[in-house]
DSSP file (Angstrom, degrees, kcal/mol; ACC not computed):
  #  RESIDUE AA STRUCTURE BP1 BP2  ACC     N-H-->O    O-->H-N    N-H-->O    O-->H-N    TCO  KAPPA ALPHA  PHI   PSI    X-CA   Y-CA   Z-CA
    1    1 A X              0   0    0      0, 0.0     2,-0.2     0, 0.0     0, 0.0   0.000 360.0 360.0 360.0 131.4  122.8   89.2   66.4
    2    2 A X        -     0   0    0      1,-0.0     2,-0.4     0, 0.0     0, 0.0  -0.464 360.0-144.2 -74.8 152.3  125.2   90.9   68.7
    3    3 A X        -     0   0    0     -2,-0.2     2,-0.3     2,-0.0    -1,-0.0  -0.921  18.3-174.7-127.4  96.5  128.7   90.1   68.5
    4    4 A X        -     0   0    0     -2,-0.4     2,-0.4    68,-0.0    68,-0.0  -0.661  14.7-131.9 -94.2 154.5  131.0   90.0   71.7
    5    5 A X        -     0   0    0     -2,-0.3     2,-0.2     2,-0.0    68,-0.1  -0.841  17.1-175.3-108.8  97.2  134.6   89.4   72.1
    6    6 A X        -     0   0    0     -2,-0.4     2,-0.5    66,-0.2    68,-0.2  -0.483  15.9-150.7 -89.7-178.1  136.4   87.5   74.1
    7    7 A X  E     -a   74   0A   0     66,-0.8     2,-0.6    -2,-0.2    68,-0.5  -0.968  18.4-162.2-121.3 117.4  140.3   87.0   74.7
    8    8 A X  E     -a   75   0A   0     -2,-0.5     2,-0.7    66,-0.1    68,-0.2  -0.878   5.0-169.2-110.1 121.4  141.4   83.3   75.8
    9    9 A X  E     -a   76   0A   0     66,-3.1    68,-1.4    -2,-0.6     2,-0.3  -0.855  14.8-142.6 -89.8  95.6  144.7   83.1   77.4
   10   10 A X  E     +a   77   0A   0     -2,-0.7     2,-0.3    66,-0.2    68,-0.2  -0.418  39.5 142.0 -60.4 122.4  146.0   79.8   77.9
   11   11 A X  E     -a   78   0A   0     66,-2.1    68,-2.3    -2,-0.3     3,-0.2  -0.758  51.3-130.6-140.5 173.1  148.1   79.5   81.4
   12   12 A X  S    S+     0   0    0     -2,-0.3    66,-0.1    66,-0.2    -1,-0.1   0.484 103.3  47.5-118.5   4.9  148.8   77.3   84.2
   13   13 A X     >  +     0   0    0      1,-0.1     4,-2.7    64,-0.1    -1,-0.1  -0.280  58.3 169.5-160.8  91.3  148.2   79.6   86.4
   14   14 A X  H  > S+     0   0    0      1,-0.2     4,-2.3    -3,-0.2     3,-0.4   0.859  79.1  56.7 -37.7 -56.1  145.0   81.8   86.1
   15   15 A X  H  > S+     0   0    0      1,-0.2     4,-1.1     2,-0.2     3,-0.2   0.947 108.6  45.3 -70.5 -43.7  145.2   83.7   89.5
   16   16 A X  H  > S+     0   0    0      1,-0.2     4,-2.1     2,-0.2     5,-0.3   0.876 117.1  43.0 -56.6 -32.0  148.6   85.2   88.9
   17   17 A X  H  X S+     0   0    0     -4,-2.7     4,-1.9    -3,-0.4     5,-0.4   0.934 112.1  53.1 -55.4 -42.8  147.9   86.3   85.2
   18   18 A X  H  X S+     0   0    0     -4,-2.3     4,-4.1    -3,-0.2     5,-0.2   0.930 116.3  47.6 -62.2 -62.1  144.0   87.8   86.3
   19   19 A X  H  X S+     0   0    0     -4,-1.1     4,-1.2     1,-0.2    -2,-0.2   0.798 118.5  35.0 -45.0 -89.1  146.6   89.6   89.0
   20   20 A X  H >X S+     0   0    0     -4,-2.1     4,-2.0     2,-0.2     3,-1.3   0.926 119.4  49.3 -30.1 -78.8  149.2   90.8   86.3
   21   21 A X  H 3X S+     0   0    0     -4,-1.9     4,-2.8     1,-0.3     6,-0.5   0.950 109.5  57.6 -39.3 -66.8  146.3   91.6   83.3
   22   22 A X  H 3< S+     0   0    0     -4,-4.1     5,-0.3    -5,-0.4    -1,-0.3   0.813 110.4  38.4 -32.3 -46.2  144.5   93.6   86.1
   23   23 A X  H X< S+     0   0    0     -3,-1.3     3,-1.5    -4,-1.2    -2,-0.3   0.990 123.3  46.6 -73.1 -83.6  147.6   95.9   86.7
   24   24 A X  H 3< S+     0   0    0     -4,-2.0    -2,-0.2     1,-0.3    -3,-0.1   0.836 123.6  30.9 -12.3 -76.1  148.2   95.9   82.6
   25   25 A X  T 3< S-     0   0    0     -4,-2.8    -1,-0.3    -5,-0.3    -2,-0.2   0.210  93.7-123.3 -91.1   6.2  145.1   96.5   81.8
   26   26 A X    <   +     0   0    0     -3,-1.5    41,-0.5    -5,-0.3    -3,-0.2   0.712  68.4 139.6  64.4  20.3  143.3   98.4   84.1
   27   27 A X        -     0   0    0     -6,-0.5     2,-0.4    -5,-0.3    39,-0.2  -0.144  45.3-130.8 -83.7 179.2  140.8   95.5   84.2
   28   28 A X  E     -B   65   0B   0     37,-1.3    37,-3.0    -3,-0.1     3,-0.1  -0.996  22.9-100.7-123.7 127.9  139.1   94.1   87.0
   29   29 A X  E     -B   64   0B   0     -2,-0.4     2,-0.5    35,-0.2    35,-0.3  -0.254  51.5-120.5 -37.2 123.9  138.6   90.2   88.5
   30   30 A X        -     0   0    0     33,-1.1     2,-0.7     1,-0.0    33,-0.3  -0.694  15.1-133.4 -90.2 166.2  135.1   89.5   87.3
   31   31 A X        -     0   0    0     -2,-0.5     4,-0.1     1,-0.1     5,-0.1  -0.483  33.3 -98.0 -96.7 116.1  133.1   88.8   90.0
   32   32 A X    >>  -     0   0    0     -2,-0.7     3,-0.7     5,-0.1     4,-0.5  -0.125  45.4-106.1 -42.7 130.3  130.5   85.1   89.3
   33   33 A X  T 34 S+     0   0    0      1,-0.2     3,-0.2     2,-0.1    -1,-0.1  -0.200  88.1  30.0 -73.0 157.8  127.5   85.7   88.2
   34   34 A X  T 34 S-     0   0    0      1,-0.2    -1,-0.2     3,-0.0     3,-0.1   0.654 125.8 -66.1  85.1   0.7  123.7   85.5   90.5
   35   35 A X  T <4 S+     0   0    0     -3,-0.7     2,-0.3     1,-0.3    -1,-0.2   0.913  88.9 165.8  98.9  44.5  125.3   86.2   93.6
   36   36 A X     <  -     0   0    0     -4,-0.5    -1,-0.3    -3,-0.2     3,-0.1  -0.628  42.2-128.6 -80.4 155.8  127.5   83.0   93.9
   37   37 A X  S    S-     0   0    0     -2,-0.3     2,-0.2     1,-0.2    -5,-0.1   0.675  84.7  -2.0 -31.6 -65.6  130.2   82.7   96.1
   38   38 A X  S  > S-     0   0    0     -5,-0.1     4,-2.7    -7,-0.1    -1,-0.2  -0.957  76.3-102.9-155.4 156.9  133.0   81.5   93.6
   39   39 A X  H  > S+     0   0    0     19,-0.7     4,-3.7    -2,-0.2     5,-0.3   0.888 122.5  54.6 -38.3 -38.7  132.9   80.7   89.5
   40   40 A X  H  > S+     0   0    0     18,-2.5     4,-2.8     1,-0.3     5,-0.2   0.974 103.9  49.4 -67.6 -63.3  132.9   76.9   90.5
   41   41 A X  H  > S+     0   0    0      1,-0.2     4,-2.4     2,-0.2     3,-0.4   0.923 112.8  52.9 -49.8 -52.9  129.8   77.1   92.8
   42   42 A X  H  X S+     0   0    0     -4,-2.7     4,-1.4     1,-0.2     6,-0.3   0.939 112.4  41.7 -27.2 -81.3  128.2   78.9   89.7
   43   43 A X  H  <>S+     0   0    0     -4,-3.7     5,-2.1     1,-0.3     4,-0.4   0.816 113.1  51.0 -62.2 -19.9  129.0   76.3   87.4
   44   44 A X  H ><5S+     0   0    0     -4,-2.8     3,-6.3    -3,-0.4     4,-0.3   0.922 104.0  57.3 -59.8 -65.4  128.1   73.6   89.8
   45   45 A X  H 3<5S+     0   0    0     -4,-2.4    -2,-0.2     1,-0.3    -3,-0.2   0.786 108.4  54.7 -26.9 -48.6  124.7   75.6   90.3
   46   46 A X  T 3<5S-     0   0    0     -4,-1.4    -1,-0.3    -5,-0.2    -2,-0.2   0.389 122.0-103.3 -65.3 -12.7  124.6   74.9   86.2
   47   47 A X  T < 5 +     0   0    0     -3,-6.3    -3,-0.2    -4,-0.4    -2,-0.2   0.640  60.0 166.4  75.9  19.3  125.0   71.2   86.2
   48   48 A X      < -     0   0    0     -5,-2.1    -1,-0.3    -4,-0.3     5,-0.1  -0.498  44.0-115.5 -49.9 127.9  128.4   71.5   85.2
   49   49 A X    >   -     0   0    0     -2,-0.2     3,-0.8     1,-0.1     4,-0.2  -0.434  18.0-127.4 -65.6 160.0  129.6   67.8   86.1
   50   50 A X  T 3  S+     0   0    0      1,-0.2     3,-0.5     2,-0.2    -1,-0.1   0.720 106.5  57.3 -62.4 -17.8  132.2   67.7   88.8
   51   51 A X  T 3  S+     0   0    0      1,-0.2    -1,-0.2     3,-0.1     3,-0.1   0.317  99.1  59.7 -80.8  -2.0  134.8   65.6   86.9
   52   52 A X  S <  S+     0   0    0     -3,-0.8     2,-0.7     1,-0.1    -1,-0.2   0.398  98.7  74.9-109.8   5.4  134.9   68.4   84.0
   53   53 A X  S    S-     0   0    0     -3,-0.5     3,-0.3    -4,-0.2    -1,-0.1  -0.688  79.9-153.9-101.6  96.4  136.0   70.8   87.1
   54   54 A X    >   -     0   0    0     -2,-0.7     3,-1.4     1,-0.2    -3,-0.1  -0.293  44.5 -67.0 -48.7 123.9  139.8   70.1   88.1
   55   55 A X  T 3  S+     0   0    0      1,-0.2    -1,-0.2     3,-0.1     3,-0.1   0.273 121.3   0.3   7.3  74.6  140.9   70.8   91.6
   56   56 A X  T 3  S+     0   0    0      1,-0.3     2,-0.5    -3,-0.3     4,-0.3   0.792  88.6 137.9  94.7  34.1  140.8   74.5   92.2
   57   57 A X  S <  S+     0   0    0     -3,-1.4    -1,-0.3    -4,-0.1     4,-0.1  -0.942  80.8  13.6-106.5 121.2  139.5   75.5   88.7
   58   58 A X  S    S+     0   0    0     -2,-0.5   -18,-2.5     2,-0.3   -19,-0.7   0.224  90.6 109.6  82.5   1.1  137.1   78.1   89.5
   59   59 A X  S    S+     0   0    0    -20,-0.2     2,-0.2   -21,-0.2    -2,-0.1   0.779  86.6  27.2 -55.8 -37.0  137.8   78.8   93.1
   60   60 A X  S    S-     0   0    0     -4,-0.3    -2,-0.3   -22,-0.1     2,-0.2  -0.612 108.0 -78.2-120.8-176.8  139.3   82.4   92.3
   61   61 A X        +     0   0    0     -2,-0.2   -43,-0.1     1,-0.1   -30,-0.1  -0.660  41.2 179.0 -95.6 142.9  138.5   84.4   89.7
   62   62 A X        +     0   0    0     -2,-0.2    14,-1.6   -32,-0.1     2,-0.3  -0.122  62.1  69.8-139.7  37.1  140.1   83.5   86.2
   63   63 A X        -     0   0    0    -33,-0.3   -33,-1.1    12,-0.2     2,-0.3  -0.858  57.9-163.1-124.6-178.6  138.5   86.2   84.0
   64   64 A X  E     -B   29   0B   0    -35,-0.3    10,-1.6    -2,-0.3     2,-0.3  -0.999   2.8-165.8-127.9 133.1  138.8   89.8   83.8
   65   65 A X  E     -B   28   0B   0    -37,-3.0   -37,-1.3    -2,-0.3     2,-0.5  -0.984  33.5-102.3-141.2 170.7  136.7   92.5   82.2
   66   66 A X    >   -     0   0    0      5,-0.8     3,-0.8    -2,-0.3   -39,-0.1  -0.507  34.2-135.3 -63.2 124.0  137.2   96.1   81.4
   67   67 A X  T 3  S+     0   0    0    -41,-0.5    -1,-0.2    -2,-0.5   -40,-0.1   0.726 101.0  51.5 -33.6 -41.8  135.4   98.3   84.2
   68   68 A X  T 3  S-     0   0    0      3,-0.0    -1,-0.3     0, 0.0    -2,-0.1   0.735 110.4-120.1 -83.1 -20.5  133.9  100.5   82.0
   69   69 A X  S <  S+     0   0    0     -3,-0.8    -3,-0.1     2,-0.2    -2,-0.1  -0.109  83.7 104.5 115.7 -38.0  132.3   98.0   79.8
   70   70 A X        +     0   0    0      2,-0.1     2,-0.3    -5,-0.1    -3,-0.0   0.313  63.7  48.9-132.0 -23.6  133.9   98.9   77.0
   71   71 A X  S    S-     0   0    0      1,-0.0    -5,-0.8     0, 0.0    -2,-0.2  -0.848  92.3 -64.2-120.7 166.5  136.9   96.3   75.9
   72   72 A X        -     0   0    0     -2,-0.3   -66,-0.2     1,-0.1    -2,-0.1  -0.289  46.3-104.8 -57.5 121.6  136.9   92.5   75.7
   73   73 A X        -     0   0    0    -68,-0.1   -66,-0.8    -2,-0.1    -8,-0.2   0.140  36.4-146.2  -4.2 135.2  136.3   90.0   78.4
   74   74 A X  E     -a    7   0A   0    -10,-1.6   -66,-0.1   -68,-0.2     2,-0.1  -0.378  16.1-174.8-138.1  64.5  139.9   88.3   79.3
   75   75 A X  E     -a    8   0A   0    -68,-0.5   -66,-3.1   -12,-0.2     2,-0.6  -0.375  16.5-156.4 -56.8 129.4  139.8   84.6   80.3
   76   76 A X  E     -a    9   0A   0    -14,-1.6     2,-0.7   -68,-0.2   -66,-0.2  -0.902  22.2-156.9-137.5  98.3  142.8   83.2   81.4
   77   77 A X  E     -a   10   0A   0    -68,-1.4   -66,-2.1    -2,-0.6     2,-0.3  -0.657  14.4-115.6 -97.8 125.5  142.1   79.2   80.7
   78   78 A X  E     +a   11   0A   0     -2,-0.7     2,-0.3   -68,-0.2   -66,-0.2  -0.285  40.5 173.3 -40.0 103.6  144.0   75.9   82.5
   79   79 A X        -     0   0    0    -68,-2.3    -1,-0.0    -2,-0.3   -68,-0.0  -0.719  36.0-141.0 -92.9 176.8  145.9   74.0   80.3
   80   80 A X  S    S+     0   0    0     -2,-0.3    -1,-0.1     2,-0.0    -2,-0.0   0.891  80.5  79.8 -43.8 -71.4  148.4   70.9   80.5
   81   81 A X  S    S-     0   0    0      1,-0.1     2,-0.4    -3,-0.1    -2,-0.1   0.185  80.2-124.2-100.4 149.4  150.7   72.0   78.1
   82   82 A X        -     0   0    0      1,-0.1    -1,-0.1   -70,-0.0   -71,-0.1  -0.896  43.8 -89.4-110.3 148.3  153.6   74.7   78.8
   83   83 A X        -     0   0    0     -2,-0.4     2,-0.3   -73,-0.1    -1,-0.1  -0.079  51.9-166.0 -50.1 162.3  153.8   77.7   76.5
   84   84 A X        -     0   0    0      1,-0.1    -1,-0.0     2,-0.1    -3,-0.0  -0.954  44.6 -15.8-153.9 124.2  156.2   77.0   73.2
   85   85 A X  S    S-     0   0    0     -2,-0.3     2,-0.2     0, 0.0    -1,-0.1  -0.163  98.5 -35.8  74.9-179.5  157.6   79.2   70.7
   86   86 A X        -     0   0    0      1,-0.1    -2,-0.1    -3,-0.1    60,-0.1  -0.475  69.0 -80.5 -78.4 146.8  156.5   82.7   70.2
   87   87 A X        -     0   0    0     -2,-0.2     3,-0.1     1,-0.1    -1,-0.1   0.130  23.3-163.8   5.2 149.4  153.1   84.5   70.3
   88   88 A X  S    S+     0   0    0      1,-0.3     2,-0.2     0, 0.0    -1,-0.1   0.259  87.2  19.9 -78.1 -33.6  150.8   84.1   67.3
   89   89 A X  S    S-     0   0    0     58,-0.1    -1,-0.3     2,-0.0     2,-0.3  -0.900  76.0-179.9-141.2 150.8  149.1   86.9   68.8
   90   90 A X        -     0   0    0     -2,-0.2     2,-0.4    -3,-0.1    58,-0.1  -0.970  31.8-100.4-169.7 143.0  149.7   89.9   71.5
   91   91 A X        -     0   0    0     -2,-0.3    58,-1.8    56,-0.2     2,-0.9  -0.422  20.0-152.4 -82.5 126.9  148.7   92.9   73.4
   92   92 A X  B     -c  149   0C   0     -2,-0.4     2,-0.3    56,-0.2    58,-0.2  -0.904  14.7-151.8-107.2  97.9  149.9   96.3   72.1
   93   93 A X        -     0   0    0     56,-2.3    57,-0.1    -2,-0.9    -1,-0.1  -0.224  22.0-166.2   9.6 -12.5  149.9   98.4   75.9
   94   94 A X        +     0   0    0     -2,-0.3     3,-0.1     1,-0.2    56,-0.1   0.212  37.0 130.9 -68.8  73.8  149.1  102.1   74.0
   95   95 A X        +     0   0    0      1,-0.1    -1,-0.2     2,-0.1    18,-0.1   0.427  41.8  84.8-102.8  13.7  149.8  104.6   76.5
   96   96 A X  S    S-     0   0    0     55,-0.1    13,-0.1    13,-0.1    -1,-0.1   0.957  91.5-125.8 -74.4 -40.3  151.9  106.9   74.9
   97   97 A X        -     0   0    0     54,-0.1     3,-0.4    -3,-0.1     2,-0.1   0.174  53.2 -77.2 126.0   8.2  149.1  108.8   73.5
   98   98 A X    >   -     0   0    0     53,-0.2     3,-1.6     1,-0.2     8,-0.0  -0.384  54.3 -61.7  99.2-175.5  150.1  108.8   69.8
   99   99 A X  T 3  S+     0   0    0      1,-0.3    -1,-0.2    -2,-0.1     4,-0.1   0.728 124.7  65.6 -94.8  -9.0  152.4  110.3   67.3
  100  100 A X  T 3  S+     0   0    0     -3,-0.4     2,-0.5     2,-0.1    -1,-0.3   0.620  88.2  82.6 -85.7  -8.0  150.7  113.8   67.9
  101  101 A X  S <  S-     0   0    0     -3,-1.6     5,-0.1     1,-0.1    -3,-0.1  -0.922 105.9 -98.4-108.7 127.6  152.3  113.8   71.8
  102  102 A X    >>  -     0   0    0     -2,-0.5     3,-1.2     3,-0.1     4,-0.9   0.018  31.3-118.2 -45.5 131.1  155.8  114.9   71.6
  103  103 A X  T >4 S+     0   0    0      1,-0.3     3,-5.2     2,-0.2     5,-0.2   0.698 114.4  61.6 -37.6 -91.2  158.6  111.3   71.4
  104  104 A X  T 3> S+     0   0    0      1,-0.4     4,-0.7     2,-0.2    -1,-0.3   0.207 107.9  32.6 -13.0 -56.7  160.0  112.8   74.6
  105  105 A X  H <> S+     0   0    0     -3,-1.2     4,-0.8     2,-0.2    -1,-0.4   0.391 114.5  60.6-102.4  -2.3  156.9  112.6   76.8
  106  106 A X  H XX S+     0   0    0     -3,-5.2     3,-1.7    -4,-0.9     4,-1.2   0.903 109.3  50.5 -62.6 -81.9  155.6  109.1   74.9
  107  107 A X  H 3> S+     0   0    0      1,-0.4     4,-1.1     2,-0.3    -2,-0.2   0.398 107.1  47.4 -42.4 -34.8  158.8  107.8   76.2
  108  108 A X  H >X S+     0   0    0     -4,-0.7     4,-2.2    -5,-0.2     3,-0.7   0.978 116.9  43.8 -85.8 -54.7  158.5  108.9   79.7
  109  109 A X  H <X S+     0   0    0     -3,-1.7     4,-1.6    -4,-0.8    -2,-0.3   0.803 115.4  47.2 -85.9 -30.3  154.9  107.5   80.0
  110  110 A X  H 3< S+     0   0    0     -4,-1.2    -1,-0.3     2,-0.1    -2,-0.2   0.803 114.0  50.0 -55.8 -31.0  155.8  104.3   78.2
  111  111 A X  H <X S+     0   0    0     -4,-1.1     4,-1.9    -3,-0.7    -2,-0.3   0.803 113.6  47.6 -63.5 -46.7  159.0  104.2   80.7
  112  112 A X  H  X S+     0   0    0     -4,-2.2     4,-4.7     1,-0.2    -2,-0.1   0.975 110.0  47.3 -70.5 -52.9  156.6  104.8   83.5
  113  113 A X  H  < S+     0   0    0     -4,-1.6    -1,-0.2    -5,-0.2    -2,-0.2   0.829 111.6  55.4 -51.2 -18.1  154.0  102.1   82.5
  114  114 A X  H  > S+     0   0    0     -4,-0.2     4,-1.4    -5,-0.2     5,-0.3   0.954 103.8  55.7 -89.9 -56.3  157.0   99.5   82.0
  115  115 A X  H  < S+     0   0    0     -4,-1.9     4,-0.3     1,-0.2    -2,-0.2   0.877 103.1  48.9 -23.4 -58.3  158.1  100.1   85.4
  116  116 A X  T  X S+     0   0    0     -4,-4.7     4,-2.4     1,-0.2    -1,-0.2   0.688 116.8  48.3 -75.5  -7.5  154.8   99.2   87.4
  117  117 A X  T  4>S+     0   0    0      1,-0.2     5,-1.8     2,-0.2     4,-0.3   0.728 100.4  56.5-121.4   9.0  154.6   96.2   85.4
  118  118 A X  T  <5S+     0   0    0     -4,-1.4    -1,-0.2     3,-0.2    -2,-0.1   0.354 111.4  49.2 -92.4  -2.1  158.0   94.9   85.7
  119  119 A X  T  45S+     0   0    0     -4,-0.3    -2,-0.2    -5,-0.3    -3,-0.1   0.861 101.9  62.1 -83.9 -35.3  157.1   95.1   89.5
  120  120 A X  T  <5S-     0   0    0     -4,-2.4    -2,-0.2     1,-0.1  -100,-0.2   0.724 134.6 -99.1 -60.2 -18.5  154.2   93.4   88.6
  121  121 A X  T   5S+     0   0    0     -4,-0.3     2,-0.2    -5,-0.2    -3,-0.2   0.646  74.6 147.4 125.2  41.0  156.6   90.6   87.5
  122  122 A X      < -     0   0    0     -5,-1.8     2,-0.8    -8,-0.2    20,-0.2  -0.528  41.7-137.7 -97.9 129.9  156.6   91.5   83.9
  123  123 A X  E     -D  141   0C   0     18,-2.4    18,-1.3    -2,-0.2     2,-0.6  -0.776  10.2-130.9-115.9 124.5  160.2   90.7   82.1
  124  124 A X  E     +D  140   0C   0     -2,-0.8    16,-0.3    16,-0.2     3,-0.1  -0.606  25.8 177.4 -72.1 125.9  161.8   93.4   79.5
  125  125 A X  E     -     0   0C   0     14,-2.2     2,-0.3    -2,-0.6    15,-0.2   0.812  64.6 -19.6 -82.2 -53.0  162.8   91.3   76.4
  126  126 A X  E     -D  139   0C   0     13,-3.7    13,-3.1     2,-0.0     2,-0.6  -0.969  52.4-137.4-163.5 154.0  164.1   94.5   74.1
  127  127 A X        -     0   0    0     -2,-0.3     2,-0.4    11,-0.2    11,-0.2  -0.878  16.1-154.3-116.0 109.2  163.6   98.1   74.1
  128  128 A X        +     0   0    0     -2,-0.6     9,-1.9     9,-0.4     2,-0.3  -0.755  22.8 169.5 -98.0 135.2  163.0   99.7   70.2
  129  129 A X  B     +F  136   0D   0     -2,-0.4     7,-0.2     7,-0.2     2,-0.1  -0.817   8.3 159.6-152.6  97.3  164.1  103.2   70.5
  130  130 A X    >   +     0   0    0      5,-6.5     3,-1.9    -2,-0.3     4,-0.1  -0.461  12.2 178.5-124.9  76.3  164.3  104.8   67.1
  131  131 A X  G >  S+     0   0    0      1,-0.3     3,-2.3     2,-0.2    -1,-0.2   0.805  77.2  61.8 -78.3 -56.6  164.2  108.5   67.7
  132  132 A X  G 3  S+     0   0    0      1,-0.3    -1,-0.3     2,-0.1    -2,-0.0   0.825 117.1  38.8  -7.8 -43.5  164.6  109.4   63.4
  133  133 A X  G <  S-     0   0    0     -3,-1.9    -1,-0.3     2,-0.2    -2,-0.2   0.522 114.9-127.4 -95.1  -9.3  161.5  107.5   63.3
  134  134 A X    <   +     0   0    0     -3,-2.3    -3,-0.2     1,-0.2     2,-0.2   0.990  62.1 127.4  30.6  89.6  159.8  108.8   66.4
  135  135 A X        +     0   0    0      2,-0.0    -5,-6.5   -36,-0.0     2,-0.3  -0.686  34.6 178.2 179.1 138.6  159.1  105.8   67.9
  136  136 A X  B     +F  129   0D   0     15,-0.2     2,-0.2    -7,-0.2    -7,-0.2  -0.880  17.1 155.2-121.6 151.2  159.7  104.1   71.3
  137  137 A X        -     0   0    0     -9,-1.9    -9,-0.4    -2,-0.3     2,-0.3  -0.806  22.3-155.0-111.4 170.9  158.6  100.4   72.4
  138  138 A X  E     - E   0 150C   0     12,-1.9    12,-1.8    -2,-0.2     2,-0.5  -0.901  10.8-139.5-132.8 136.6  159.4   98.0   74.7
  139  139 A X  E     +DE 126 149C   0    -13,-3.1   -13,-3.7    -2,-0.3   -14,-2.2  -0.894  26.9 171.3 -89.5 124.6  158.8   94.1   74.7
  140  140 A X  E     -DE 124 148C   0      8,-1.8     8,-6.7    -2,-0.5     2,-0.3  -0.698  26.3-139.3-127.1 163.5  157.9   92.2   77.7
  141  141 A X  E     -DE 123 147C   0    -18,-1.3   -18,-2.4     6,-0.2     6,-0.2  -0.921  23.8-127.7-116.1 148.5  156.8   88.9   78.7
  142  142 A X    >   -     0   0    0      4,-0.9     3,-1.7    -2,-0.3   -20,-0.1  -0.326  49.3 -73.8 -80.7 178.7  154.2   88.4   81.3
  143  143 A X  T 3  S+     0   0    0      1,-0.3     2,-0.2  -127,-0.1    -1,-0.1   0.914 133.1  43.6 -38.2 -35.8  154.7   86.0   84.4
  144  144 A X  T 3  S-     0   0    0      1,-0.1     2,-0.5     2,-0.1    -1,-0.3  -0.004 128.4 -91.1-112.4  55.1  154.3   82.8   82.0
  145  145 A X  S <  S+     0   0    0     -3,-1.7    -1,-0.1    -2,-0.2    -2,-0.1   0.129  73.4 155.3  82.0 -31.1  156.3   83.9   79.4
  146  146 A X        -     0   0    0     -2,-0.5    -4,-0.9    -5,-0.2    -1,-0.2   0.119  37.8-137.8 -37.9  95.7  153.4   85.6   77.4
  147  147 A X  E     + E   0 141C   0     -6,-0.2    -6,-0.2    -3,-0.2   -56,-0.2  -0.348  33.9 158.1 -72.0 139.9  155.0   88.4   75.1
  148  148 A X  E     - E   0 140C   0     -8,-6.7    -8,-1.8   -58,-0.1     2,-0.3  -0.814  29.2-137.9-146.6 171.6  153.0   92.1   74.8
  149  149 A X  E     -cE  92 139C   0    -58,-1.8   -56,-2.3   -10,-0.3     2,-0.3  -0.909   5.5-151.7-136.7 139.4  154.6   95.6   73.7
  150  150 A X  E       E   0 138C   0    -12,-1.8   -12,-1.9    -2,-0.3   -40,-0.1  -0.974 360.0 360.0-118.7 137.9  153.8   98.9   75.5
  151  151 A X              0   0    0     -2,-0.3   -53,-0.2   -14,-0.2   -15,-0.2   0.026 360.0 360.0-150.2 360.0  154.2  101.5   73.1
C-alpha cells in the first residue's frame, strides 16, 4: 500500500493562508478535480450533503500541492475555534542551503526569503543569530498567527 502525506492546517481563513503557503512554499492552489468548476461543485458532484458544506467552504481553493509533485499536499481546514498557545508542530523554510554554504551568504538568502514573506503578511517573532555557532534563523508567524522558522 502506498503511503501519502498530507499537512492539515486548521484556519478561519483558507483563502488567505493557500495565498501566504503558496508564496512560502513555492506551492500552488490545487485546482478540483474532473474538470469542476470549484472544490464545492466537486463535492456536491460526490453526494457530499449540502448542510456538511458551510457557506463558502469550497468556493476557492483551500489546498495546495507542491508543483513538482514531490512534497506533501497542504490543506488549510475551517474551524470554529481561534488558534491557542504555541505550535505543536511547524514548518522549517530551508533556504540557506546548509552548513557547507558559507554563514554570510545563508544569512543573506534567509534575509531575502524573510523579506518577501513579511510582504506576504508574515510577522518576525525573533531573529537567532549565533555566528560562534554558524547559525542564523528567524521566527515568524503566518497571517493567523501560525509560527514557522526560515533557516
Amino acid at each position: 500500500m502506498e503511503l501519502t502525506l498530507q499537512l492539515t492546517i486548521d484556519c478561519a481563513d483558507p483563502e488567505r493562508l493557500v495565498a501566504f503557503w503558496s508564496e512560502a512554499l513555492g506551492y500552488v492552489p490545487e485546482p478540483p478535480p474532473g474538470g469542476h468548476a470549484t472544490w464545492r461543485e466537486y463535492w456536491a458532484a460526490m453526494g457530499v450533503p449540502e448542510e456538511e458544506l458551510p457557506v463558502g467552504v469550497g468556493d476557492n481553493p483551500e489546498s495546495i500541492v507542491d508543483p513538482a509533485g514531490k512534497g506533501p499536499r497542504v490543506w488549510f481546514q475551517v474551524v470554529p475555534e481561534v488558534k491557542a498557545g504555541k505550535n505543536r508542530i511547524h514548518f522549517d523554510l530551508k533556504v540557506g542551503g546548509g552548513r557547507d554554504v558559507p554563514l554570510a551568504v545563508r544569512t543573506q538568502r534567509v534575509t531575502t526569503k524573510v523579506e518577501s514573506l513579511i510582504e506576504a503578511g508574515a510577522k518576525v517573532l525573533r531573529t537567532t543569530d549565533k555566528p560562534d555557532m554558524a547559525h542564523y534563523a528567524v521566527l515568524l508567524q503566518d497571517p493567523e498567527g501560525n509560527e514557522f522558522c526560515v533557516v
